[in-house]
N, C-alpha and C positions, 0 to 999 in steps of 0.2 A: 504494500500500500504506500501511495508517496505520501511524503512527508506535507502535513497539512502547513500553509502560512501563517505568520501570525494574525492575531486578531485586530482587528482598528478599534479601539476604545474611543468612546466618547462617552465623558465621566459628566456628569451634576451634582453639584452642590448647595449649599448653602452657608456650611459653617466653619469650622476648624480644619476638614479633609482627612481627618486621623485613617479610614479607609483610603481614600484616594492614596493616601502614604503609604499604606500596606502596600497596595498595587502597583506601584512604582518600586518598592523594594522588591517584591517578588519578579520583577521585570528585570531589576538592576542584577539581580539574584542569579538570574536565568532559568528562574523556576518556571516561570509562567512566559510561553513567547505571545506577545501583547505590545500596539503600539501603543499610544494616549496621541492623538492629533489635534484634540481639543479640551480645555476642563471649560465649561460653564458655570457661572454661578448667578443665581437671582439678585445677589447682595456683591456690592462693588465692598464691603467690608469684609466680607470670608476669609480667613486665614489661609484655607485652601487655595486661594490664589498664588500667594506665594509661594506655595510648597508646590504649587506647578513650574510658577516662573523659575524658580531654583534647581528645577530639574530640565530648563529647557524647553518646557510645553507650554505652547499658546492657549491664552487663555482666553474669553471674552465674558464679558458684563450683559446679561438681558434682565431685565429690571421689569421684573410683574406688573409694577406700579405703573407701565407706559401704557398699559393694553386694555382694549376695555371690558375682554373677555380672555377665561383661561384656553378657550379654542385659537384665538389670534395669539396668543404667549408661545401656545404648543407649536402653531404652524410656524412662527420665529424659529424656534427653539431648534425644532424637524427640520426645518432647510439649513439653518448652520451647520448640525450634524452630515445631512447628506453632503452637503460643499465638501465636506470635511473624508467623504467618502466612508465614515462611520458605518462598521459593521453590529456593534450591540453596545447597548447601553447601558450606563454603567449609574445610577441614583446613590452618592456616599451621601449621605444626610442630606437630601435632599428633600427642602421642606416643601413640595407643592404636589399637589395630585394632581396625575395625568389626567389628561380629556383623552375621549377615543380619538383625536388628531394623532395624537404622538400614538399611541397604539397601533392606529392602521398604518402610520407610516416605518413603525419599526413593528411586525407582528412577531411574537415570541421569540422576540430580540431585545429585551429591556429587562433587565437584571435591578432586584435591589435588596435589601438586607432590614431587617428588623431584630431588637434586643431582646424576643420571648418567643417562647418555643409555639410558633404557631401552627392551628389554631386558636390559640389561648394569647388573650391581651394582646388583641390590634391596636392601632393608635400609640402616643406618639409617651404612652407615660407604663412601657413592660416593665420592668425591675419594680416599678412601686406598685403596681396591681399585682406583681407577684407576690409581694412580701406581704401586701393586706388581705390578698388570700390568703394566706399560710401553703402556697407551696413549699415542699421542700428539694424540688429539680425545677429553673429555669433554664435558659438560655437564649441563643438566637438561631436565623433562620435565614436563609438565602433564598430567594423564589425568583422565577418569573410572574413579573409588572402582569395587571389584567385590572377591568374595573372593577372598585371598590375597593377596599382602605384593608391592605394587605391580606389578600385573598388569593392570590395567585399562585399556582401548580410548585409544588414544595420541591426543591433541587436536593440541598442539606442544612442541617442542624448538627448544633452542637449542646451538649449538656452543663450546665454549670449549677451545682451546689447552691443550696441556700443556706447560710448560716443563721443559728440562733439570733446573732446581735449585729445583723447585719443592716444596716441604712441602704436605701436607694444609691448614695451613690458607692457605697463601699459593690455593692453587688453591680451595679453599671459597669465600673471598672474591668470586674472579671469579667462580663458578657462580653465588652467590648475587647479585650483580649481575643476570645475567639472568634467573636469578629473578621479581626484582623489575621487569622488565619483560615477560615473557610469561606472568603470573599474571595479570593484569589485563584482558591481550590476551585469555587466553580465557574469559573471563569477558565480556568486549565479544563476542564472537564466540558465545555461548550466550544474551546479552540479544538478540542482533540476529536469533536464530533459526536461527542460519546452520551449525548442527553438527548433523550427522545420523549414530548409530549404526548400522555396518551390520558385524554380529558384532565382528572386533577391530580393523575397521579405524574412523576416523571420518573421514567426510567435510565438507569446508568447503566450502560453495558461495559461488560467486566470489572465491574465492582468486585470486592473480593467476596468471596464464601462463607469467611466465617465471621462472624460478626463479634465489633466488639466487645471490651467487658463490658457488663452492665456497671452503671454507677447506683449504688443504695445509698438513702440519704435519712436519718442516721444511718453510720455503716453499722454494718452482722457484725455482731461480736460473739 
């Protein structure tokens, strides 16, 4: 089989970029082959801007506030990308929900990531719904983008412990940890061709066989 290209990224932001830096180290890494051609961000303040320009990657400003619907923001937002020859989409804190604009124009090509093991606590506050639950396993979750407020066909997850005397953002922390390592993974795992949609499930072919350890939380003593 030849060796597949890499992938053309085109990242969205909003805020500090701590994923977008993931993605770029795994890049730098040569873990993951993956360009970046473009980072956007809603907010001309994002710290992720800089952590592009530092890496060499063009960046642009599309500013929500100019548009007088979120379907005129998207079709902005979709033609910079294609300019850009953008193959998947890449959402690191990415504060705005698509319209089906960006959708039909990138179909099951838009990647993004949440902090709680979905389907449990969509929306933008997982760690503290977790802990007012009383879970005792959260984490986060990679999906493909679809409409409605993180709902779309589950790629992977990672599990993270809840401790007794844990605050929001003590437990943020660890989430975003793994984060910052199974963002990348599937992103590796969509360059390599290897993710196939099949309604809400998605399949990985040649995953491995035997499946992790399970995590207990209190551990079996």
């Amino acid at each position: 089989m030849a060796e597949r290209p890499p992938v053309k990224l085109g990242v969205l932001i909003s805020g500090r970029g701590s994923n977008l830096q993931a993605i770029i180290d795994s890049i730098e890494r040569g873990e993951l082959k993956a360009e970046i051609p473009i980072v956007i961000s809603n907010r001309a303040d994002a710290a992720g801007l800089a952590r592009a320009n530092k890496h060499g990657i063009a960046t642009e400003v599309i500013d929500h506030h100019g548009f007088s619907t979120r379907e005129e923001f998207d079709g902005t937002v979709a033609n910079t990308l294609k300019a850009k020859s953008v193959e998947l989409v890449i959402c690191a804190g990415f504060m705005r929900l698509l319209s089906h604009v960006m959708l039909e124009a990138f179909p099951e090509r838009i990647l993004n990531t949440h902090n709680a093991l979905l389907p449990a606590f969509p929306g933008i506050h997982g760690p503290r719904d977790a802990i007012e639950h009383g879970v005792k396993i959260a984490g986060c979750t990679v999906f493909f983008v679809s409409e409605g407020v993180d709902t779309g066909p589950i790629i992977v997850q990672a599990a993270v412990p809840v401790m007794p005397d844990d605050s929001e953002e003590r437990l943020a922390a660890r989430i975003v940890e793994q984060e910052h390592r199974i963002y990348p993974y599937a992103i590796k795992l969509y360059q390599e061709g290897r993710l196939e949609i099949s309604g809400r499930k998605v399949n990985v072919r040649d995953a491995p066989a035997e499946p992790p350890t399970a995590i207990v939380n209190p551990p079996l003593r």
